[in-house]
Residue frames relative to the residue before (quaternion, step in Angstrom):
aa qw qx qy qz dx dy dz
X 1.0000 0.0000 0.0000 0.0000 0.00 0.00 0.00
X 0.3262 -0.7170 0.5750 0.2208 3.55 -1.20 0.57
X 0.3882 -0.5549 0.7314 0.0799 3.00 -1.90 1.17
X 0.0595 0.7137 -0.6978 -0.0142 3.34 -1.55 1.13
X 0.1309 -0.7392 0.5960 0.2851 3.48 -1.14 0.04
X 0.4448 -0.6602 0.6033 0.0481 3.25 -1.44 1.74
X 0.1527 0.7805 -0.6062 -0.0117 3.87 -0.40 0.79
X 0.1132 -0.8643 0.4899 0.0128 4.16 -0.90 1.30
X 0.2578 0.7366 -0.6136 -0.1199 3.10 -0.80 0.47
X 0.1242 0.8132 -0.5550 0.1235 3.27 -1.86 0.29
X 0.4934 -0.6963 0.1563 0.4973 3.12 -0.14 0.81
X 0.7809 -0.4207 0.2678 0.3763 3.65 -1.74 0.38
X 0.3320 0.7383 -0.5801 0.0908 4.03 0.05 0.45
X 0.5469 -0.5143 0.4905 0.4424 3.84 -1.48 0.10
X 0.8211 0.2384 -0.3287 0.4011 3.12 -1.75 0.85
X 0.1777 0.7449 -0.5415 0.3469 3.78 0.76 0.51
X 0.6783 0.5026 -0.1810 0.5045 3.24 0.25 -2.08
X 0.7095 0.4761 -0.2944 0.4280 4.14 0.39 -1.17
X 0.5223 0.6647 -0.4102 0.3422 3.35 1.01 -1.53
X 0.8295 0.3790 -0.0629 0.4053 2.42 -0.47 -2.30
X 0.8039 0.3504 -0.3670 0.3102 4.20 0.14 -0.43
X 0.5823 0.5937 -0.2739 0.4831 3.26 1.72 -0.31
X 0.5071 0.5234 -0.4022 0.5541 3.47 1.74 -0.05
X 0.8179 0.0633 -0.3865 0.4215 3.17 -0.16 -0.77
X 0.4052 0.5359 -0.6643 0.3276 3.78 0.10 0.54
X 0.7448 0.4157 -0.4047 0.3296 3.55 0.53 -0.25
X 0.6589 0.4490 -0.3339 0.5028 3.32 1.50 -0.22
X 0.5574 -0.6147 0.4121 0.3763 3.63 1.05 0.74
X 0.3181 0.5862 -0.5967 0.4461 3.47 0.72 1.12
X 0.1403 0.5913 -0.7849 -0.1206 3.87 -1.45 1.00
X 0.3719 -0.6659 0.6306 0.1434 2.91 -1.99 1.10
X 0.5069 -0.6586 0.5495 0.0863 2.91 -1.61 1.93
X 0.8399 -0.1314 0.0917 0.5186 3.62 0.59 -0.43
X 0.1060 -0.8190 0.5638 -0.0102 3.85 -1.03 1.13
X 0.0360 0.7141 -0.6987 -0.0229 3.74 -0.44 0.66
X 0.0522 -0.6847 0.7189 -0.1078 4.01 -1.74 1.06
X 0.0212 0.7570 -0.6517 -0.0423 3.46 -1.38 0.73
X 0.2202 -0.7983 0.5417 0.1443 3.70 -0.58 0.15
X 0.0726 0.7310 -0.6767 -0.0488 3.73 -0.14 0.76
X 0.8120 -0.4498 0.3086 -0.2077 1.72 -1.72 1.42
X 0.7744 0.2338 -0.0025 0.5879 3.05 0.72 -1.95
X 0.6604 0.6502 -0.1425 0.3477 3.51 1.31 -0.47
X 0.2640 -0.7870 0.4689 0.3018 3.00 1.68 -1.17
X 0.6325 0.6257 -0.2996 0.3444 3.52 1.51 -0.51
X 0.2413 -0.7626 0.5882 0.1193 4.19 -1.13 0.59
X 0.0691 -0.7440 0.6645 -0.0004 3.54 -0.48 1.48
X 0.1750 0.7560 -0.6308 0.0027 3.58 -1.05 0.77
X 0.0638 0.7358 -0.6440 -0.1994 3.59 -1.39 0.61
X 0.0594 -0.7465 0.6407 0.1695 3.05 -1.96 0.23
X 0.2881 -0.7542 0.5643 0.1723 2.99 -1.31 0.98
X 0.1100 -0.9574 0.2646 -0.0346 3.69 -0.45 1.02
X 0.0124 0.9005 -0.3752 -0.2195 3.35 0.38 -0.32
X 0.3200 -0.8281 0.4418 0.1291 3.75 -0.78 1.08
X 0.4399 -0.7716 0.4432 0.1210 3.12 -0.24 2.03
X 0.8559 0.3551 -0.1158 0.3576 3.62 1.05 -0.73
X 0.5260 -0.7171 0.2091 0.4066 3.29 1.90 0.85
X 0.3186 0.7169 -0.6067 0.1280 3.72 1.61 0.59
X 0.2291 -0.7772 0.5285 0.2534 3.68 -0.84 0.07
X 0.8219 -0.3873 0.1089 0.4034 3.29 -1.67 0.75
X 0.6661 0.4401 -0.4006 0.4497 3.67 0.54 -1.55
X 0.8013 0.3122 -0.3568 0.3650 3.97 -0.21 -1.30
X 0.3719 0.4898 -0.5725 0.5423 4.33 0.89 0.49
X 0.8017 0.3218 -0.3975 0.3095 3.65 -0.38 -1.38
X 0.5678 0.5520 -0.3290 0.5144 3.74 1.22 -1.22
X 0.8436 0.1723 -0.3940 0.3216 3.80 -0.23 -0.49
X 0.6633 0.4194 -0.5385 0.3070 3.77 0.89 -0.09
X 0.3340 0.7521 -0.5407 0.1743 3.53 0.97 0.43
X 0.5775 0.5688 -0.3997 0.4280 3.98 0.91 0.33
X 0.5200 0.5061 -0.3856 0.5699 3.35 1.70 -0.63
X 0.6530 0.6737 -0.2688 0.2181 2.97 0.26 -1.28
X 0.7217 0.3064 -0.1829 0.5931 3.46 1.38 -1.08
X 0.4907 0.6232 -0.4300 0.4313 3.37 0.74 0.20
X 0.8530 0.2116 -0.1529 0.4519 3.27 1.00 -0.46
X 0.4378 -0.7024 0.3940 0.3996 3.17 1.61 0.06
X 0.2373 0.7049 -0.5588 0.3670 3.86 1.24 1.12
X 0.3869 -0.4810 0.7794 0.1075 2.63 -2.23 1.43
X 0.0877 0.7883 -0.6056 0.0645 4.25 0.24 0.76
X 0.3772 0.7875 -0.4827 0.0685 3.83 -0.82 1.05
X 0.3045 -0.7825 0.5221 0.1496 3.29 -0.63 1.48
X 0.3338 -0.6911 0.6400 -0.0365 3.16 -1.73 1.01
X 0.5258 -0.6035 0.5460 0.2474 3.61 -1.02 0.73
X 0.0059 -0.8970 0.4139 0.1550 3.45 -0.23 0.69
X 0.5239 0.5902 -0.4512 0.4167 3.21 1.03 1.43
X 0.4446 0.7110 -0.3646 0.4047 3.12 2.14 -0.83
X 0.3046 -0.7354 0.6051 0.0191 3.16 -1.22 1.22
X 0.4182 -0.7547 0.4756 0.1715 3.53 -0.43 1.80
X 0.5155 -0.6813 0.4880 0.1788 3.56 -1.70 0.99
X 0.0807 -0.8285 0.5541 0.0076 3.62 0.40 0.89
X 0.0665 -0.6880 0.7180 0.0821 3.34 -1.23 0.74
X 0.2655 0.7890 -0.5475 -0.0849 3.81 -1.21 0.84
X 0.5858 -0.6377 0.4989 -0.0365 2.32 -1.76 0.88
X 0.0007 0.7638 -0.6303 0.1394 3.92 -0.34 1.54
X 0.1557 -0.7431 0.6443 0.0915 3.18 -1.81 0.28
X 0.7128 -0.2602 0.0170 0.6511 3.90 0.43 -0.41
X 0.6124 0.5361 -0.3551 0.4598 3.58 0.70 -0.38
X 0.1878 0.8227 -0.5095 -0.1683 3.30 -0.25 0.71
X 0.1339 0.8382 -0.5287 0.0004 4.10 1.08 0.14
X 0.7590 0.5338 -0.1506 0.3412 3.21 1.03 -1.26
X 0.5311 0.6527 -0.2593 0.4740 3.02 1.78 -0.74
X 0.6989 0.6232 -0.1106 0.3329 2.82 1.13 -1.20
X 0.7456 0.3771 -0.1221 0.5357 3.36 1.10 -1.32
X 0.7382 0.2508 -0.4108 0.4726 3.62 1.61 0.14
X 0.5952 0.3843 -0.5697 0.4166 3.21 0.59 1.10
X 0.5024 0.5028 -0.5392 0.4518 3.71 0.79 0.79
X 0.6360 0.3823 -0.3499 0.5718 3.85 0.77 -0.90
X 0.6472 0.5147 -0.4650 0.3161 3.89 0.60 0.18
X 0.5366 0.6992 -0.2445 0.4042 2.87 1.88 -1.44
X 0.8551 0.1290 -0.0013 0.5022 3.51 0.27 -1.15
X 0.8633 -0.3722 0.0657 0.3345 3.53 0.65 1.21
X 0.6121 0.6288 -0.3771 0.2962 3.14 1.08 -0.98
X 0.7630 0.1995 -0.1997 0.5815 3.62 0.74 -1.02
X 0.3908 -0.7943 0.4548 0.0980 3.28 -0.66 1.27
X 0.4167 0.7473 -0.3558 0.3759 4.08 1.05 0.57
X 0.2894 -0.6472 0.6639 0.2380 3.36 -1.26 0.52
X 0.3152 -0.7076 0.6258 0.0913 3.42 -1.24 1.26
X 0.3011 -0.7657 0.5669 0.0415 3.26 -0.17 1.33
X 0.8449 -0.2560 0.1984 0.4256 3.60 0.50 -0.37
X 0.0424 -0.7357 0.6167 0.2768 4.25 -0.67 0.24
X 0.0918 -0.7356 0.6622 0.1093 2.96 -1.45 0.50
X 0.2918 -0.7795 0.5468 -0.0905 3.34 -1.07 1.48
X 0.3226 -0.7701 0.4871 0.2560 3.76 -0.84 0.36
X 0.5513 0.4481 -0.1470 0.6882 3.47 2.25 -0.10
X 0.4672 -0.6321 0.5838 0.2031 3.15 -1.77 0.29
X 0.7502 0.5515 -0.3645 0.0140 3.35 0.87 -0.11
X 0.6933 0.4419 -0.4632 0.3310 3.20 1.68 0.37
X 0.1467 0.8517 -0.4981 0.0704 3.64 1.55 1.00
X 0.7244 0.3362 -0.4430 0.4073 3.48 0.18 -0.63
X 0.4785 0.5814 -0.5108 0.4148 3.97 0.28 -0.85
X 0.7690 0.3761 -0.3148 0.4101 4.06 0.43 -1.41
X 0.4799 0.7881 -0.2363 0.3046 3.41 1.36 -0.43
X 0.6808 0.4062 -0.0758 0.6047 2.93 1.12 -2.20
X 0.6118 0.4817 -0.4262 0.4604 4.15 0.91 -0.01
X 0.3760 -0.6216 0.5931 0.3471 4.01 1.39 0.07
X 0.4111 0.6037 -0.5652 0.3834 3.74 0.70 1.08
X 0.3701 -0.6596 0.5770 0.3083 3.80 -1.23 0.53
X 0.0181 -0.8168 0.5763 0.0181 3.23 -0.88 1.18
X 0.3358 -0.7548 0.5620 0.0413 3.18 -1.37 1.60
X 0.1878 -0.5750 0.7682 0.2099 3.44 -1.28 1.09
X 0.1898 0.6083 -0.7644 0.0980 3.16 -1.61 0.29
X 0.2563 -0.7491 0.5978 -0.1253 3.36 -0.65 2.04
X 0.4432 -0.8083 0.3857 -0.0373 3.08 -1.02 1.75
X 0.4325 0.8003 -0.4080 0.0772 4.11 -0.29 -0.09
X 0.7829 -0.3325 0.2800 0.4451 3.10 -1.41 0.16
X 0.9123 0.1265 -0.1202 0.3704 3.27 0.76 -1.21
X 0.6374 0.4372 -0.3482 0.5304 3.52 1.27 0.73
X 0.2316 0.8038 -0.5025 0.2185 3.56 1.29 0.30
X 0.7686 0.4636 -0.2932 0.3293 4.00 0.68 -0.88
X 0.6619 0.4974 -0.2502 0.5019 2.80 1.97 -0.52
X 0.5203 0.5775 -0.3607 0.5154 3.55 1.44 0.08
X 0.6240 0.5320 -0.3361 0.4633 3.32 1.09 -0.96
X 0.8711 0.3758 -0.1341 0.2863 3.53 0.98 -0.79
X 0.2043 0.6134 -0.4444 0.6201 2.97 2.73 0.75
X 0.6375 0.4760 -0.3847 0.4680 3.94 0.42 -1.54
X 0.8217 0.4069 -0.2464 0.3141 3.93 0.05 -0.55
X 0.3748 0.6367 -0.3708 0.5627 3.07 1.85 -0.28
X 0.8189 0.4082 -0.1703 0.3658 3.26 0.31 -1.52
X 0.7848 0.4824 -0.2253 0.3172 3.27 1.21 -0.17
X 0.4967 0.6051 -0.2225 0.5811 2.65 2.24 0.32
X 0.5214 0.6707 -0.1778 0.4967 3.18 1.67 -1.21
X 0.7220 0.3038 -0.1704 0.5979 3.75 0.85 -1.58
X 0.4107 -0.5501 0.6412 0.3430 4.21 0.51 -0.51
X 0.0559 0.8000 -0.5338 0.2683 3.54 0.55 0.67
X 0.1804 -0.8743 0.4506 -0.0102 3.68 0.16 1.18
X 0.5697 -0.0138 0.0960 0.8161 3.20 2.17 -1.76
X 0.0618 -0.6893 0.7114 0.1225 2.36 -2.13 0.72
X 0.3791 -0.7704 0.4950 0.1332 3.54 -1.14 1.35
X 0.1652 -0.8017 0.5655 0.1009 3.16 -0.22 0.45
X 0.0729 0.8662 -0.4938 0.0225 3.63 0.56 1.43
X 0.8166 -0.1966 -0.0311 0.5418 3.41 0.04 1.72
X 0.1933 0.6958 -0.6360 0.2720 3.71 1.10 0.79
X 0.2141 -0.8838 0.4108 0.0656 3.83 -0.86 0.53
X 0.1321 0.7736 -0.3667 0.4997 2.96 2.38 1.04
X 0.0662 -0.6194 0.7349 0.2681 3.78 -0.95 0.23
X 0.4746 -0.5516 0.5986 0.3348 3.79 -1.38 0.94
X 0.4148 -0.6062 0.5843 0.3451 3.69 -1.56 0.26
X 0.7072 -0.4133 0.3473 0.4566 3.62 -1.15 0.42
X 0.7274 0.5183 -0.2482 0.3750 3.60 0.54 -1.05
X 0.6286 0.4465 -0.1991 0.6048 3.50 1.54 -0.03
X 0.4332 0.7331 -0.3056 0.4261 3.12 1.11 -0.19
X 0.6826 0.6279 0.0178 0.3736 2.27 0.39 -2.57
X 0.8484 0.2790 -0.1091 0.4364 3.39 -0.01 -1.70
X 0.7259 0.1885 -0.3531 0.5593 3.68 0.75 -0.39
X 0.1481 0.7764 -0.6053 0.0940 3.95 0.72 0.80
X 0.8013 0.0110 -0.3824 0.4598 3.37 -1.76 1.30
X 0.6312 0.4485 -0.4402 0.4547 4.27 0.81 0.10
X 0.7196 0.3825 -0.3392 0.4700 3.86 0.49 0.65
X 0.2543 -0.8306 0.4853 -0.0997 3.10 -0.39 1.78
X 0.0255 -0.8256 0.5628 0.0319 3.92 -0.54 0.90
X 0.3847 -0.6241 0.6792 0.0342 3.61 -1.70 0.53
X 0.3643 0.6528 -0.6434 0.1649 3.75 -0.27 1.14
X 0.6387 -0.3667 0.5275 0.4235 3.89 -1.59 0.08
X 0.3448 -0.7041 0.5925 0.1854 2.87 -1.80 0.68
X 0.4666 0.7766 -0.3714 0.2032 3.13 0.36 1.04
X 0.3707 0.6595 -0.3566 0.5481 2.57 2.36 0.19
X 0.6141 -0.4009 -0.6498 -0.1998 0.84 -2.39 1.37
X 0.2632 0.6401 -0.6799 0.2425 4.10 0.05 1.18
X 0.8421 0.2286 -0.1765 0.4555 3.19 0.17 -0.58
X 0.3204 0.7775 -0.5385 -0.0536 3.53 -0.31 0.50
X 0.9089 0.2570 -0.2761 0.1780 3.35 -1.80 0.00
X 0.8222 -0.2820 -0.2608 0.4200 3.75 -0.67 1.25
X 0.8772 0.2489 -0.1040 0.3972 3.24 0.70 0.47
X 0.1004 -0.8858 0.4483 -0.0661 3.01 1.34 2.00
X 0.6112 0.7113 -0.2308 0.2592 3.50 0.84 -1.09
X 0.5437 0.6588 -0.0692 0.5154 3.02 1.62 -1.72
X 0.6948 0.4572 -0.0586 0.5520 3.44 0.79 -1.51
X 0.6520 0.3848 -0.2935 0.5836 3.58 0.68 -0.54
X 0.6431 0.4913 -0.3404 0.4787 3.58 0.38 -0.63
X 0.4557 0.6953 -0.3315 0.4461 4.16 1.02 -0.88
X 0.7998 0.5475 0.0647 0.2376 2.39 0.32 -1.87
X 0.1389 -0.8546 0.4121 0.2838 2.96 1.88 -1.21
X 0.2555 0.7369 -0.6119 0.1311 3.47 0.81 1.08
X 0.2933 -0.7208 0.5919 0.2101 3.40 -1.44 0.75
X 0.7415 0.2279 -0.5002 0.3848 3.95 0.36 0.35
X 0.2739 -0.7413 0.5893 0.1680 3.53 -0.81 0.04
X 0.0399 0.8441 -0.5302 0.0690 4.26 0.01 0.77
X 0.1831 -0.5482 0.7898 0.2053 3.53 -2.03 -0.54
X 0.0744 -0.5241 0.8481 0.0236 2.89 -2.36 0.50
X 0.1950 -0.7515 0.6294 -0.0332 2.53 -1.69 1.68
X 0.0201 0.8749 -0.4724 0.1050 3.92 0.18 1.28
X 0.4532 -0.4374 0.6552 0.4171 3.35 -1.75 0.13
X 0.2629 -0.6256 0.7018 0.2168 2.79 -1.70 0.95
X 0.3223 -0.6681 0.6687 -0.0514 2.87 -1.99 1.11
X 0.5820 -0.5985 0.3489 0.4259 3.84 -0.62 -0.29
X 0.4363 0.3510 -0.4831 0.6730 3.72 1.62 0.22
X 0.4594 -0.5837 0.6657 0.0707 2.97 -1.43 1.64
X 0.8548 -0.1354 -0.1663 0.4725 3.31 -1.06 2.08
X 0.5140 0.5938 -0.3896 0.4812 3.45 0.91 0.12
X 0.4809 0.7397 -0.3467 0.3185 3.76 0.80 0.26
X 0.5589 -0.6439 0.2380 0.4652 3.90 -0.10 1.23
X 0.4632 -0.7257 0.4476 0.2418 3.76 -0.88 1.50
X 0.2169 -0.7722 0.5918 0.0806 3.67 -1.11 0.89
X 0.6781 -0.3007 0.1304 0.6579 3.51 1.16 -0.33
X 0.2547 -0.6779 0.6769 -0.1321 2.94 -2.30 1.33
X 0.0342 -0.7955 0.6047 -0.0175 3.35 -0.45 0.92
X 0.0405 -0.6662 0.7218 0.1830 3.85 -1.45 -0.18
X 0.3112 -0.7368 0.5998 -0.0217 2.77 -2.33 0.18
X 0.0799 -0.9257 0.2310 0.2886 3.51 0.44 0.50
X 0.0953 0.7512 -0.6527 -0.0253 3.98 -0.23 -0.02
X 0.4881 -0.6070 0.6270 -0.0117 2.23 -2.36 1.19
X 0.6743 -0.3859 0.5018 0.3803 3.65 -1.85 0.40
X 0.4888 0.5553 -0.4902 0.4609 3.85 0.52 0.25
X 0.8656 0.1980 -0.0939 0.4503 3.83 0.43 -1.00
X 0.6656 -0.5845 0.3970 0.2403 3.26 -1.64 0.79
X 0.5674 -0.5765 0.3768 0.4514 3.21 -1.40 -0.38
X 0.7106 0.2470 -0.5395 0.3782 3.47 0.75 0.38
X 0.3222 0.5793 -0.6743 0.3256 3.25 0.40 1.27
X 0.2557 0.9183 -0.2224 0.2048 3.20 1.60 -0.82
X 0.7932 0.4869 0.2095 0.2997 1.65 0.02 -2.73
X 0.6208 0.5145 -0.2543 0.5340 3.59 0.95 -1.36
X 0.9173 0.2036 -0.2266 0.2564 3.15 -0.23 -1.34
X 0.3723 0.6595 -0.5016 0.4181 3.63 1.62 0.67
X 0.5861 0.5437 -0.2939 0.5239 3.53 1.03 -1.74
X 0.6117 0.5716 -0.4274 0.3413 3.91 0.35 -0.60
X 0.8262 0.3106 -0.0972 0.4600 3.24 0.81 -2.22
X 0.3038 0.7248 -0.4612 0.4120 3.58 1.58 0.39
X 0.7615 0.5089 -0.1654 0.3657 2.89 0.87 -1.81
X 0.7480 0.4594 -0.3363 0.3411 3.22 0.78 -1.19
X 0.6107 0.6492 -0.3306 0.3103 3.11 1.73 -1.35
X 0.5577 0.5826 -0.3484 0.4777 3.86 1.27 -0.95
X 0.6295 0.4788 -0.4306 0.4349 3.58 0.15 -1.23
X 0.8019 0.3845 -0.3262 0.3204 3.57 0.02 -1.70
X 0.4760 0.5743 -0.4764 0.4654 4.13 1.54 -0.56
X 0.7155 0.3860 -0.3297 0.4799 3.98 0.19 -0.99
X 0.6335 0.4586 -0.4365 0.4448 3.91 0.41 -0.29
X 0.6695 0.5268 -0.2512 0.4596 3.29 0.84 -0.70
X 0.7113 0.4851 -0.1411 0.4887 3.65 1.14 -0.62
X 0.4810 0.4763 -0.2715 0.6841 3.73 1.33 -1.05
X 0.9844 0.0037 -0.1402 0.1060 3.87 0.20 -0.34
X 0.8309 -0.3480 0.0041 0.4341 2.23 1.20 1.96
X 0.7225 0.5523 -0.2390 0.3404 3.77 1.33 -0.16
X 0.5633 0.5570 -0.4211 0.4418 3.08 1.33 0.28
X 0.1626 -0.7624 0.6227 0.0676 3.34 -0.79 0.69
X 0.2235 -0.7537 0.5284 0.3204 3.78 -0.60 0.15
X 0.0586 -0.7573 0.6497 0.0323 3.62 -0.91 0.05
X 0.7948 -0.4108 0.1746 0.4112 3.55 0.05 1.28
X 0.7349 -0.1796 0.0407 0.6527 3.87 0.18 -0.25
X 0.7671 0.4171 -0.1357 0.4682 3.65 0.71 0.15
X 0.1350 -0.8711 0.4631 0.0920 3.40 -0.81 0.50
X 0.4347 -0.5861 0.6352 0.2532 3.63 -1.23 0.81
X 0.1632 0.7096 -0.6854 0.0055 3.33 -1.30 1.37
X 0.3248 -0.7624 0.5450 0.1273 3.15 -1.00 0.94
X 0.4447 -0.7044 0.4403 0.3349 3.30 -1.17 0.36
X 0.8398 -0.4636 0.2016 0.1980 2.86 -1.96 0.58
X 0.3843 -0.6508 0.5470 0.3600 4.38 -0.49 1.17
X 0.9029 -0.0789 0.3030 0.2945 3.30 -1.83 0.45
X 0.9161 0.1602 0.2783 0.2402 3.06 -0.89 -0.59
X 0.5006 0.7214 -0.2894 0.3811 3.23 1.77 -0.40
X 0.6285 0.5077 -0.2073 0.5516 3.67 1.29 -0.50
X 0.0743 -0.9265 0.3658 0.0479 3.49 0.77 0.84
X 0.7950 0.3443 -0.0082 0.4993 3.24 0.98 -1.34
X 0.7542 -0.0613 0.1190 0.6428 3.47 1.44 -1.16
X 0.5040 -0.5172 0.5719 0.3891 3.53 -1.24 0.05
X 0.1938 -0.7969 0.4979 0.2819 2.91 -0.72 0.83
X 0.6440 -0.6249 0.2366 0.3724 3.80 -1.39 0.58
């Protein structure tokens, strides 16, 4: 039997919740799990379901027949394969923790995606992407060849079917016009110490200071640099006992975890946007195949 995931939005009216479960009950669909939120201030209805279709209806003749509900309520209604492994494109510069820890949770199961390719303005984590039978792109950055880099990076992302792209500690700002066109499919990883601490050496400065939490934010990027709707945030705490590359470590850690858990959330369907902000539900059953993630 197939599993699909059903994600809705639209504004807040009665009988939504009936519509939409009383369809697929007629198409011999039983849902395995349902998460819904209703803001308030928005007027707006986010619902998913994860389902599974006892009677082999498939994806195209679900989206095509709830398309009468659908206008009844003025729903954005779209099912998803819920084995289909998203096309991820990432993206690293010298830092490569993050790289790292999402191609181990890819390696053995945890992040369920097909890495279409990394692309890197350096060489140094080419061979590692190599030995993974990954295509790796150089694609050298500057003042004065940025538009033409910008338009090697879109080549390639059209070229690979790139769906997302992660940018796990890549250290490029995107131009507005990239932004723009892959807007809510490009996922970033920075410290929370913006904006107190900025530029090469936030850690350092936090440590001075004598800060005692230490975090990440994991966002869509948008054209306000790091200012892009939040998908997940973590913290850490440390004390006046340790340095700054103690700092250091245990940011690069909750970076990591904080990125991984933003792309799990996204590859399956739970992010919802909601104007500068997003609606994330938690995680179906079963979604943590291999490991919990951190």
């Amino acid at each position: 039997m197939k599993s699909y995931v059903l994600t809705v939005t639209c504004k807040s009216k009665r009988g939504v919740v009936a519509a939409v479960t009383g369809y697929l009950a007629e198409k011999g669909c039983n849902i395995t799990d349902s998460s819904q939120f209703d803001d308030q201030e928005t007027g707006l209805f986010f619902m998913r379901l994860t389902f599974i279709s006892e009677q082999g209806v498939e994806r195209a003749e679900l989206a095509k027949d709830i398309e009468p509900i659908a206008t009844a309520f003025s729903m954005k209604a779209v099912f998803n394969d819920g084995d289909y492994r998203m096309k991820v494109l990432l993206m690293v510069s010298r830092f490569g923790h993050c790289l790292n820890d999402l191609l181990y949770r890819w390696k053995i199961g945890a992040l369920p995606i097909e890495i279409v390719g990394v692309v890197s303005n350096h060489f140094d984590y080419q061979k590692v992407i190599v030995n993974h039978d990954i295509p790796f792109h150089h694609i050298k950055v500057s003042k004065d060849n940025k538009p033409q880099a910008e338009a090697t990076l879109m080549d390639v992302v059209e070229q690979s079917g790139a769906e997302l792209i992660v940018l796990a500690r890549y250290m490029q700002v995107l131009s507005d016009a990239v932004c723009k066109k892959m807007s809510g499919r490009i996922i970033n990883i920075h410290h929370s110490f913006l904006p107190s601490f900025k530029g090469a050496s936030p850690y350092k400065q936090a440590y001075q200071r004598g800060v005692k939490l230490i975090g990440a934010t994991a966002h869509y990027v948008t054209a306000d640099l790091d200012e892009g709707p939040i998908i997940e945030q973590d913290v850490a705490r440390v004390t006046h006992a340790q340095s700054p590359d103690d700092y250091v470590s245990i940011g690069r850690d909750v970076e990591s975890q904080v990125l991984a858990r933003a792309v799990h959330a996204h590859i399956h369907h739970r992010v919802f946007m909601n104007g500068n902000k997003t609606i994330v539900f938690p995680p179906s059953p079963g979604s943590y195949k291999s490991e919990r993630m951190g």
